[in-house]
FIZA-432688 format. One line per 8 residues: number of its first residue (from 0); their letters; for each residue y, z, x of N, C-alpha, C. Coordinates in steps of 0.001 Angstrom, whole numbers. Each point is the difference from the previous one (the first is absolute). Layout:
<nukes>
NUM = A = Y/Z/X/Y/Z/X/Y/Z/X; ...
</nukes>
This chain:
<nukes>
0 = XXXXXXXX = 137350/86077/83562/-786/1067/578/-159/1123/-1007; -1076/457/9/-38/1184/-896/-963/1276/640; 566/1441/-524/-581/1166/1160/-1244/749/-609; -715/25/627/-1281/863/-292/-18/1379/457; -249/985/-876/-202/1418/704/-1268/319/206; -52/937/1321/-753/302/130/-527/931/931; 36/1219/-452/-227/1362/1417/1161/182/-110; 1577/128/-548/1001/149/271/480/-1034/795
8 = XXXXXXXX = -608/-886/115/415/-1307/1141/365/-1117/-886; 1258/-1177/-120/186/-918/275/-477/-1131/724; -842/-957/-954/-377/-973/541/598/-1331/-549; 634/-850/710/787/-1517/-644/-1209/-736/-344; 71/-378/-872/-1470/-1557/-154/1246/-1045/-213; -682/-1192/328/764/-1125/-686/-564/-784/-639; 166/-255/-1182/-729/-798/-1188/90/-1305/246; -1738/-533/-173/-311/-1325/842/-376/-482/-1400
16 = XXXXXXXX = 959/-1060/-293/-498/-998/-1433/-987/-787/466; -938/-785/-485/-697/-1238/237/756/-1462/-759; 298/-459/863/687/-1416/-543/-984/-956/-742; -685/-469/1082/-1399/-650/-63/-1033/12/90; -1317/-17/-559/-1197/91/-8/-966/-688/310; -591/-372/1380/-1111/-926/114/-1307/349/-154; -918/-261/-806/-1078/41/-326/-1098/-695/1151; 35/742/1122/-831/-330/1093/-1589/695/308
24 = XXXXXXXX = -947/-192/90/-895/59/553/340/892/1666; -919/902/151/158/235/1289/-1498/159/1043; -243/-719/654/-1541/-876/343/42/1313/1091; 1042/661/771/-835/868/1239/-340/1667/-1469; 661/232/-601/-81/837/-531/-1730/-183/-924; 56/-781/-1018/-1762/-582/-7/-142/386/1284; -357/-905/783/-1284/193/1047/-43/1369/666; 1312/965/51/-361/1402/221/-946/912/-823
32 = XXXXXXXX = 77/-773/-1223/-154/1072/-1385/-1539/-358/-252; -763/-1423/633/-1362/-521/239/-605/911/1614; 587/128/701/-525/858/1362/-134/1094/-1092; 963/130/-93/77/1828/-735/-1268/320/-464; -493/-1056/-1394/-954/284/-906/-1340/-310/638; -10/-654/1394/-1209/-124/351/-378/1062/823; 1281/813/399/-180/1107/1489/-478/932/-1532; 524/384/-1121/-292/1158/-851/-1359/-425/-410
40 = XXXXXXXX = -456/-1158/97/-1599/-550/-627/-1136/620/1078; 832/-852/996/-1603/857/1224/137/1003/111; 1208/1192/89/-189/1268/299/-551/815/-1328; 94/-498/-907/-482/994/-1050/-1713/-368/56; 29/-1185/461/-1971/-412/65/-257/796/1240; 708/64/1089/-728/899/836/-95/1312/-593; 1385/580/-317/-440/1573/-499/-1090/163/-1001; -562/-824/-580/-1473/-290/-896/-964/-238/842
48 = XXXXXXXX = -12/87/1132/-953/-439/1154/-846/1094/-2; -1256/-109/313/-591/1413/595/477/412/1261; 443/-931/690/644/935/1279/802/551/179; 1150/-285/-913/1495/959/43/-777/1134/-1135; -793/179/-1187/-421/1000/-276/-954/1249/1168; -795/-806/777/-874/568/1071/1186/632/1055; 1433/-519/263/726/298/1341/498/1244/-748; 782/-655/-1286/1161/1568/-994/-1360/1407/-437
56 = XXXXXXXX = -1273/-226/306/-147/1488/-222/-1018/269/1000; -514/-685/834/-528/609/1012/824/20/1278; 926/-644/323/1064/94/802/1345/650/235; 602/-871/-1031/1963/521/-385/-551/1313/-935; -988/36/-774/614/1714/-646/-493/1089/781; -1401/-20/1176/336/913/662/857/376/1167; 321/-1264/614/1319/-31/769/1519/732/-626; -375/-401/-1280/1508/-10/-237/-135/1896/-280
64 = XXXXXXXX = -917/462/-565/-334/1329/-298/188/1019/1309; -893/-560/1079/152/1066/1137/1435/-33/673; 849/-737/75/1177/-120/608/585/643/-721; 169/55/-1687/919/559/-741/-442/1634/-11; -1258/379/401/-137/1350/-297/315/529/1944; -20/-677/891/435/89/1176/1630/873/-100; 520/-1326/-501/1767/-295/-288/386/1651/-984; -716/17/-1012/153/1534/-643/-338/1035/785
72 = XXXXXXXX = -927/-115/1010/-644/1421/886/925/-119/852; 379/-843/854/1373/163/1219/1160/233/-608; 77/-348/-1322/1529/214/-316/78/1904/-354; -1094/100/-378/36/1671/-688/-62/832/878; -858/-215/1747/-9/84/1221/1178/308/777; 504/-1212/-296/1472/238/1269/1050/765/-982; 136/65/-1343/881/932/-696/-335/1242/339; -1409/353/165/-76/1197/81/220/663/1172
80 = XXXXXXXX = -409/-840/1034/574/356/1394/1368/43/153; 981/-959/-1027/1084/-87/396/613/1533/-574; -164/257/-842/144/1611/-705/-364/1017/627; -1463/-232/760/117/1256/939/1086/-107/906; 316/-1245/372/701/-174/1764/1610/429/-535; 393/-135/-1166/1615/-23/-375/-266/738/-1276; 115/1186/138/-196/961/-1320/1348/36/-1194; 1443/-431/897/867/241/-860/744/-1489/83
</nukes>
C-alpha cells in the first residue's frame, strides 16, 4: 500500500501489478464507438440544415433574448422592492 496526499487528507491506494496481458478485441465497445460516429454525422448535417439555421435565429435567439432581458428586469425589480421593504 502506498499513501497519497491530498487536502491534508490521507488516502491508501493499493498498487495493482498486471500479471497478464490479453490482447482482446472488444466488439460492444466498437459498435458503441460506430452509433457514436453516426449520431455525431447526422447531427452535425442537420446543424448545416437550413432549418436548424432558420429555427437558431428566427426562433431560439429571440426567445432566448426576451426571457433573458425579462430575468434581468425582475431580478433588478424585486431587489429594489426588496430594499425599499427592509432598509437595514
Amino acid at each position: 500500500m502506498s499513501e497519497t496526499f491530498n487536502d491534508d487528507k490521507v488516502v491508501m491506494t493499493e498498487v495493482i501489478e498486471t500479471k497478464e496481458v490479453e490482447a482482446d478485441d472488444n466488439p460492444e465497445r466498437e459498435e458503441v464507438d460506430v452509433r457514436f460516429k453516426e449520431s455525431m454525422a447526422s447531427d452535425v448535417k442537420f446543424r448545416r440544415s437550413f432549418m436548424y439555421k432558420a429555427y437558431k435565429h428566427l426562433w431560439h435567439g429571440p426567445i432566448t433574448f426576451i426571457f433573458m432581458y425579462t430575468r434581468k428586469v425582475s431580478t433588478y425589480c424585486s431587489n429594489k422592492i426588496e430594499r425599499l421593504l427592509l432598509p437595514w
